[in-house]
C-alpha positions in Angstrom: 43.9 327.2 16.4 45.7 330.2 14.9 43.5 331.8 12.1 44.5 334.9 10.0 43.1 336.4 7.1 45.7 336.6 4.2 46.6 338.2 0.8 43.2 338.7 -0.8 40.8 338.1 1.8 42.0 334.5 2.1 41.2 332.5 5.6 44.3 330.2 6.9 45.8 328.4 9.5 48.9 329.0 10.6 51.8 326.3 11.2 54.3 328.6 13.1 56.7 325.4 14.1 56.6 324.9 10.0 56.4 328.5 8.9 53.3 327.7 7.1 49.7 328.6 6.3 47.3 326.2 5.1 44.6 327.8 3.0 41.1 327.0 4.3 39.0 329.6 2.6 36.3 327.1 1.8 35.5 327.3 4.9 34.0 330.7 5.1 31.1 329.0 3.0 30.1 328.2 6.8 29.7 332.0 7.4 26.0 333.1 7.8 25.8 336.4 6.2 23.3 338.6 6.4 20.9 339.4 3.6 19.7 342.7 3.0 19.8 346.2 4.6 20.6 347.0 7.8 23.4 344.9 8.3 23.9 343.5 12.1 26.6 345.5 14.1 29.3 342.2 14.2 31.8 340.7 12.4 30.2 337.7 10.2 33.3 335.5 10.8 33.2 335.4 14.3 29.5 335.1 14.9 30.1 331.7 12.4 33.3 331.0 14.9 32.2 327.4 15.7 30.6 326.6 12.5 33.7 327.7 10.5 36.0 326.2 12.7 34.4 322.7 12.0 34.5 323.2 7.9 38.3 324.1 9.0 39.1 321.1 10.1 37.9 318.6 6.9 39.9 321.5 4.9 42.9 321.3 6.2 43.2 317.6 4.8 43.7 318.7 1.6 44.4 322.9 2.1 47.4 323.8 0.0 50.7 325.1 2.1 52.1 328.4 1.9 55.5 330.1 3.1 54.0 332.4 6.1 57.0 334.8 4.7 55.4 335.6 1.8 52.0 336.1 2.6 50.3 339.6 3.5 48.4 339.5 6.4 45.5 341.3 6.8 43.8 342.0 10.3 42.6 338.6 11.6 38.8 340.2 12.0 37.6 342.2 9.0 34.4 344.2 10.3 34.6 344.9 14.2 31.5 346.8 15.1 33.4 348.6 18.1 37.2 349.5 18.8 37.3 349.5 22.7 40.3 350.9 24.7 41.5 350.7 28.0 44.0 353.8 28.8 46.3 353.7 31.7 46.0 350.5 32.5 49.5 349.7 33.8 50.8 351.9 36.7 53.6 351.8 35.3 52.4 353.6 32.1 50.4 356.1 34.4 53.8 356.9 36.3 55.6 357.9 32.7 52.6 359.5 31.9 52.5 361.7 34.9 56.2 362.5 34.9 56.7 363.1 30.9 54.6 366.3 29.5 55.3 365.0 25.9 52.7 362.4 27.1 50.0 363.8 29.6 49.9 367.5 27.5 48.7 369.3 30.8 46.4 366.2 32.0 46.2 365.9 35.4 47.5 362.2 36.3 46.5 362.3 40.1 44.5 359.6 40.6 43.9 358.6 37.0 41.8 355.2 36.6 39.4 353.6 34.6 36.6 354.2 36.8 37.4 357.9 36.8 38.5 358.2 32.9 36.2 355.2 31.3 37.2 353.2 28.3 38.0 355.1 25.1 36.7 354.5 21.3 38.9 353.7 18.2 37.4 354.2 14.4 36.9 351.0 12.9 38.7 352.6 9.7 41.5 353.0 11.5 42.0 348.8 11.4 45.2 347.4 9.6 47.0 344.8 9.6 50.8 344.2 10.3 51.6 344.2 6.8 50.1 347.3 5.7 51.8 349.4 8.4 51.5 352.5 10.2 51.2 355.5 8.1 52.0 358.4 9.8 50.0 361.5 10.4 50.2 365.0 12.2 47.5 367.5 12.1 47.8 371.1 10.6 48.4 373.2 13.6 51.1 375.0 16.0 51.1 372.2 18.4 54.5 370.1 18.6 52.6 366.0 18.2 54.9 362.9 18.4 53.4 359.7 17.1 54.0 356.5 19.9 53.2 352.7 19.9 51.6 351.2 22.3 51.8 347.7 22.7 48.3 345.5 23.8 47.1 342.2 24.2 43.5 342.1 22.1 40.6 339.9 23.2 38.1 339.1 20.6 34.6 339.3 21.4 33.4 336.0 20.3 29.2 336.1 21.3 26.6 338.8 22.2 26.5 340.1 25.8 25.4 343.4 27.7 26.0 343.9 32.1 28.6 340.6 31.4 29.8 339.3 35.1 33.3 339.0 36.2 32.7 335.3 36.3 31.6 334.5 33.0 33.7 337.2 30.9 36.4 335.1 29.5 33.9 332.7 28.3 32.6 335.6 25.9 35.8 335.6 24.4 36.7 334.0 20.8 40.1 334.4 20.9 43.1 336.8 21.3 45.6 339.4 19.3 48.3 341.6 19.2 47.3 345.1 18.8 49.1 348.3 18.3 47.2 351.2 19.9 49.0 354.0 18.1 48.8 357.4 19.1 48.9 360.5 18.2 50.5 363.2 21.1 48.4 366.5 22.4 46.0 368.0 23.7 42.5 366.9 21.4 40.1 364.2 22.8 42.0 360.4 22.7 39.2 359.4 20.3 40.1 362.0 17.8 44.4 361.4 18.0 43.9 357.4 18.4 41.6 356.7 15.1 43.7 358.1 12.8 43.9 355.7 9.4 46.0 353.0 10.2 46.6 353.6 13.9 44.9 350.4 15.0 47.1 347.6 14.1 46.0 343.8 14.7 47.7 340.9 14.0 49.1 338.5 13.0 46.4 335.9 13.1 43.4 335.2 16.1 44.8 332.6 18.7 41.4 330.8 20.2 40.7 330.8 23.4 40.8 327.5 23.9 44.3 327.0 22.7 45.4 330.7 24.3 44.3 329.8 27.7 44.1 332.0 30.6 45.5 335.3 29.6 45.8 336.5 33.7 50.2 336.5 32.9 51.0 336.4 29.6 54.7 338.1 28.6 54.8 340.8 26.0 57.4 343.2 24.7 58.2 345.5 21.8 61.4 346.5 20.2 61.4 349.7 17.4 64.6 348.7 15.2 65.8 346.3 17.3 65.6 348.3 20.3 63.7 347.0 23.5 61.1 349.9 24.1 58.5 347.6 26.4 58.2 344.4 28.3 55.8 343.5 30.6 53.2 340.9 31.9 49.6 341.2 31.7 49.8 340.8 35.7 50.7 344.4 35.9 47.0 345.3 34.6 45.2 347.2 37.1 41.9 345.8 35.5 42.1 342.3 34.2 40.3 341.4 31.1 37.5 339.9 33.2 37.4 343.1 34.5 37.9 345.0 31.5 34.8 343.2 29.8 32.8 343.3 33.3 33.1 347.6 33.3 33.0 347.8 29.8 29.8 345.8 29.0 27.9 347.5 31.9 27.9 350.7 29.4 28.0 349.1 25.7 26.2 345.8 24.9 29.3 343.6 22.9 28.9 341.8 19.9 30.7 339.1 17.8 34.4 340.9 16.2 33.9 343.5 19.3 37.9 344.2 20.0 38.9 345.2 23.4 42.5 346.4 23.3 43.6 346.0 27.0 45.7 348.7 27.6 49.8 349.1 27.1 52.6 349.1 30.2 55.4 351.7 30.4 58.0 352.1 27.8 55.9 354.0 24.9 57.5 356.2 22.7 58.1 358.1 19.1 58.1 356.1 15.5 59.1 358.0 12.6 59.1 356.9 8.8 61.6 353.7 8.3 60.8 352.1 11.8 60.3 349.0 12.1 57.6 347.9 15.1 58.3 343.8 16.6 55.7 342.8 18.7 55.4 339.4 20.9 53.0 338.3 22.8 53.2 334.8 24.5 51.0 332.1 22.8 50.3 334.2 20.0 53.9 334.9 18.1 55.2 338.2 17.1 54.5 340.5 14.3 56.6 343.1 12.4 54.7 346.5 11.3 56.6 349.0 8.7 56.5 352.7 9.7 55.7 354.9 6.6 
């Protein structure tokens, strides 16, 4: 099932081999939300997954059809509680990294990992979706900044889980995204240059993990203006998204709408206002993102 959010906070179902999106917001009557103050640290939608998903299902019988051209879609989960990165998670990406300064800024790439570096953290209010776009920033000061895409395959965390095992990751997984990991060049803390508004981009719609399947090889690329920039398999990770979810959960408890973007191969590079970002991921579809 491929479920996006649309226009004003609608909930649909995409039809890619019709171009279609069926409108199933009555469904989100199945959402439990929470009544009065704090607020739990998930997204309500995705805690709801398998009760929504069954009030989907009697909707579509009756859900009214629209073009999937002329809808704007919104990020497929709304409230994500944590923005999780994996950085250099391709050796292919570290290699770049290490041989272009416009990149590293002074880093020292010998023996960069995971293990050594950790995950990273991405504002939650730097969510969009593909059709709002990347709007570009560059801070006030004397250092030269280039803004870069980063393509990712996004898992969804789908259920609540702390010191998760290899062996039972995936199955803590709701389903699966493009994502843009946009990033601003120098020298200040990744944290600070990736959660810049609109420099996490998610789209177009959730794919569930049942229908994904196993995401150990999926293909991905990204052209900027037509122009092929990156293309790779997630075989070249150097943590898998069991992994991934394994090392990351042993330091942060996950919770329902958690996003884990998994990292982007070689090939990054400068945007500038008029771009145009296509993305494709296997199983999911592709998505185009303005550059403003």
């Amino acid at each position: 099932m491929k479920l996006c959010r649309f226009n004003n906070n609608r909930l649909g179902v995409v039809d890619l081999g019709n171009g279609v999106v069926a409108d199933v917001t009555t469904a989100l009557e199945r959402v439990r939300v929470a009544r009065g103050y704090p607020l739990p640290r998930q997204d309500a939608l995705i805690a709801s997954l398998p009760a929504v998903r069954s009030a989907v299902r009697t909707a579509l019988k009756s859900a009214r059809r629209l073009q999937l051209s002329r809808v704007k879609l919104l990020p497929p989960v709304a409230n994500p509680g944590k923005i999780v990165g994996a950085p250099i998670n391709y050796l292919d990406h570290v290699a770049e990294a290490s041989s272009d300064q416009g990149l590293a800024h002074g880093r020292d790439m010998a023996g960069a990992t995971i293990a050594r570096w950790g995950m990273f953290l991405k504002a939650t209010s730097s969510l969009v979706g593909p059709s709002e776009g990347v709007t570009l920033r560059t801070p006030h000061t004397d250092i030269e900044n280039r803004n870069d895409h980063e393509l990712e395959l996004v898992a969804v965390i789908g259920k609540r889980g702390t010191r998760i095992g290899r062996h039972e990751a995936l199955s803590y997984v709701a389903g699966y995204c493009i994502g843009l990991d946009m990033t601003l060049r120098g020298p200040q803390f990744p944290d600070f240059r990736k959660s810049i508004d609109t420099y996490a981009v998610l789209g177009p719609w959730m794919v569930t993990a049942d229908e994904f399947g196993d995401p150990a090889d999926v293909q991905m690329r990204l052209t900027v203006n037509g122009e092929m920039r990156q293309k790779a398999s997630t075989a070249s990770m150097v943590y898998d998204l069991p992994k991934l979810i394994e090392f990351t959960s042993a330091y942060y408890t996950l919770e329902p709408g958690d996003l884990i973007y998994t990292g982007t191969p070689a090939g990054v590079g400068p945007v500038k206002p008029g771009d145009i970002i296509e993305a494709h991921i296997d199983r999911i579809g592709a998505m185009q993102v303005p550059v403003r």
